[in-house]
N, C-alpha and C positions, 0 to 999 in steps of 0.2 A: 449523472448516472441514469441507465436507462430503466433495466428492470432487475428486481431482483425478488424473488417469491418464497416464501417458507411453503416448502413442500408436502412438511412432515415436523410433527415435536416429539419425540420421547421421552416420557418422564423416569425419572430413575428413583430408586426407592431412599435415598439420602437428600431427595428433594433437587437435585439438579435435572438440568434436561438438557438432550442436544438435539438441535436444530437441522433441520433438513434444508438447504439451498436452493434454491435454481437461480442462475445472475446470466445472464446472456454476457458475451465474449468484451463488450467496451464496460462492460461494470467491475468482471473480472479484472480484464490489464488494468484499470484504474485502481480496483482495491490491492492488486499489484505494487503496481508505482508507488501508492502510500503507504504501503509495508516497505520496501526499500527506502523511501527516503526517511520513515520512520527508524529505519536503523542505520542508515547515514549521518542522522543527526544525533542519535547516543552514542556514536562511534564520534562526534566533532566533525563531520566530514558536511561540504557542503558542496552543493551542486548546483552549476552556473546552466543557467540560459543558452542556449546556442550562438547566439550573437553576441553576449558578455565573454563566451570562452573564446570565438574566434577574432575581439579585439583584443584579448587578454595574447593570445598566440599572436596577433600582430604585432603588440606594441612594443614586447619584450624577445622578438625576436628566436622564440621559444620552437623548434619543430616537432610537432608533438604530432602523432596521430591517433585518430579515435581507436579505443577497442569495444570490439564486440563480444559479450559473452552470451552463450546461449544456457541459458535455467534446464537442468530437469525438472522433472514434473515433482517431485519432492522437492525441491528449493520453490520455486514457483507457486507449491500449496503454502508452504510454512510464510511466503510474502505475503499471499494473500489473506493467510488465515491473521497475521500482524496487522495488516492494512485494515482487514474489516474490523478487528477488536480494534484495534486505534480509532477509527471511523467512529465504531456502534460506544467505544466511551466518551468520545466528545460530546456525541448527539445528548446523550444520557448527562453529562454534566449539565451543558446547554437548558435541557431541559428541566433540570431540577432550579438551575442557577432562576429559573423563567417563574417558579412558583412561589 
């Protein structure tokens, strides 16, 4: 990941706060992708490599063609928002596991 900066905190009076972002564009599709594959994998779904799917299409003789879906901006926040909490609890486990 490249960059990604807390802009802003606000505290709330039950003691939570929510954070203010800035992620340039390859931090976002990535925290993307780890929100989708994040929920591919509690769905049981698993996602092949591009060169495992196209021997898996040759070998069984399968004609399959790619689909493309394009995100709104509301599906596309809620990946990311899954990707970065998934991301920022591992760190957070990682990190306690380390003390």
């Amino acid at each position: 990941m490249d960059t990604t900066t807390v802009s802003d905190v606000v505290e709330h009076e039950d003691g939570s706060a929510t954070l203010h972002l800035e992620m340039d564009k390859d931090t976002s599709d990535a925290m993307i992708r780890v929100g989708l594959r994040n929920l591919f994998s509690k769905a049981d779904v698993f996602i092949l490599p591009p060169a495992e799917y196209a021997a898996l299409v040759a070998s069984s003789n399968m004609i399959a063609k790619p689909v493309t879906y394009e995100l709104s901006a509301q599906e596309a926040q809620l990946l990311l928002d899954i990707g970065f909490n998934s991301t920022l609890t591992k760190l957070v486990e990682q990190e306690c596991s380390n003390e």
